[in-house]
C-alpha positions as CSV (number, residue, x, y, z in Angstrom):
1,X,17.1,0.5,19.9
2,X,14.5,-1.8,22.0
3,X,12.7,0.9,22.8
4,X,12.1,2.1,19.4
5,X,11.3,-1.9,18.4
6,X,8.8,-1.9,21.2
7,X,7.2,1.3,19.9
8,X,7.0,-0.3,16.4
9,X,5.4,-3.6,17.8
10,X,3.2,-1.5,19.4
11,X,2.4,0.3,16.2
12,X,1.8,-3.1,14.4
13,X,-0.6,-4.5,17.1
14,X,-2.7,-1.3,17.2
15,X,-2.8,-1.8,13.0
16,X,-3.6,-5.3,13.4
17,X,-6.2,-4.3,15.5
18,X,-7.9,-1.6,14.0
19,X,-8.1,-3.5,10.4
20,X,-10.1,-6.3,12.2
21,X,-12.9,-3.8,13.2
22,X,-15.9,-3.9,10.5
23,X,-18.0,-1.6,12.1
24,X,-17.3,0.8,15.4
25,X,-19.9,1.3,18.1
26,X,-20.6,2.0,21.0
27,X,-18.8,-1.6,21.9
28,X,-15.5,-0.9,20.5
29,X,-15.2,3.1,20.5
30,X,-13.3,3.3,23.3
31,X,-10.4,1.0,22.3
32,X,-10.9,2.7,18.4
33,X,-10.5,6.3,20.1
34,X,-7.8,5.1,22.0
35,X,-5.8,3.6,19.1
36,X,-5.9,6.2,16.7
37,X,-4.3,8.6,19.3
38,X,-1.5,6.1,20.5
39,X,-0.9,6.1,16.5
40,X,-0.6,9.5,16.1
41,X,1.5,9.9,19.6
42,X,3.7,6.9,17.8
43,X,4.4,8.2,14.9
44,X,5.1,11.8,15.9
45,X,7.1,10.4,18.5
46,X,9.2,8.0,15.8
47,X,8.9,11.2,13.2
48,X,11.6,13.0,15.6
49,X,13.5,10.3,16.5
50,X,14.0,7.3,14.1
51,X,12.7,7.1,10.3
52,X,11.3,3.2,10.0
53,X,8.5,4.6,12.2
54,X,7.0,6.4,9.0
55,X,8.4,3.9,6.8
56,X,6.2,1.4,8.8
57,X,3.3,3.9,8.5
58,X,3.3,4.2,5.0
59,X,4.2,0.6,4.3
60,X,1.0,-0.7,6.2
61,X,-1.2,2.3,4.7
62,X,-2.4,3.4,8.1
63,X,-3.7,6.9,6.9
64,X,-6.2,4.6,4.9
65,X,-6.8,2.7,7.5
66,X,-7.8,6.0,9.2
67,X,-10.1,6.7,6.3
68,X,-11.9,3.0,6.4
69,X,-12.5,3.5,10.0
70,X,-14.1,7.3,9.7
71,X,-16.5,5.2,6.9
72,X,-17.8,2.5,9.3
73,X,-17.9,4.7,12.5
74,X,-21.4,4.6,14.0
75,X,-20.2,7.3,17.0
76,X,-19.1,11.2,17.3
77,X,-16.6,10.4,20.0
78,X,-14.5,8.4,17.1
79,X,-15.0,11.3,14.2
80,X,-14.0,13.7,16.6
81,X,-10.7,11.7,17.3
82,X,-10.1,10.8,13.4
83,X,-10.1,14.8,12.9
84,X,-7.4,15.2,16.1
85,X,-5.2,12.8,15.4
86,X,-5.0,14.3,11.9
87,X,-4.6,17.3,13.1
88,X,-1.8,16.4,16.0
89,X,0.0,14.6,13.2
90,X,0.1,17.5,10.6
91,X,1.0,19.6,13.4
92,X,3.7,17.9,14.8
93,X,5.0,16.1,12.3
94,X,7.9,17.2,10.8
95,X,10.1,15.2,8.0
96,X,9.5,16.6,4.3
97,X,8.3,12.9,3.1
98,X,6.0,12.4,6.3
99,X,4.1,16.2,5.3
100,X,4.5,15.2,1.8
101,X,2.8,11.8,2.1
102,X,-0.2,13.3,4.4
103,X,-1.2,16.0,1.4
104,X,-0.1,14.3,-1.6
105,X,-3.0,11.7,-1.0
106,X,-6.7,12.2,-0.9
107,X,-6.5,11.2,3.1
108,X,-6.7,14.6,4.0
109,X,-9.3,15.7,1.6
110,X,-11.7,12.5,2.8
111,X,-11.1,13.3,6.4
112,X,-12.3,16.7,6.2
113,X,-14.9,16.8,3.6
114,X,-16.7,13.1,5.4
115,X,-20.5,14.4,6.7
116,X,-20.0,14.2,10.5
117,X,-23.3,13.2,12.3
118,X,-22.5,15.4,15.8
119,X,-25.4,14.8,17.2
């Protein structure tokens, strides 16, 4: 049970963190990247093993969250990641409520249909 609590800490820092960000650049890209695929390892992770992880995830609104920081991203690297980790999650996750919650919303729809500056 530690383990799972440390995972869920974990979780709740890299929330904490993300919602403080106003804008991402070249600054802060790194540690955005790196976030949004601890997240998704996470809550795949807690998915398989123990429901309060997506309890958590829903409870703290983290796929908008995902949206918000697609909207003030200034870099390719962090678009490109916002598209894997959506795609690692719907791929890997596997409760009925966790799929359910990913299409029922407009999340998915945002993150796909968002203008992606790749150059």
């Amino acid at each position: 049970m530690t383990c799972f609590r440390n995972f869920i800490e974990i979780l709740l820092h890299l929330t904490d963190q993300l919602r403080k960000i106003q804008i991402v650049n070249d600054t802060n890209k790194d540690f955005v990247v790196e976030a949004l695929r601890s997240i998704a390892e996470i809550l795949t992770y807690g998915d398989h093993h123990d429901p309060s992880f997506f309890e958590f995830f829903l409870e703290k609104q983290v796929m908008g969250e995902f949206v918000r920081i697609l909207r003030v991203t200034k870099t390719v690297t962090v678009s490109v990641q916002s598209l894997q980790t959506m795609g690692i999650m719907i791929q890997n996750l596997k409760s009925e409520q966790a799929i359910y919650y990913l299409f029922s919303n407009e999340y998915v729809n945002y993150l796909l249909s968002s203008p992606l500056d790749m150059a």
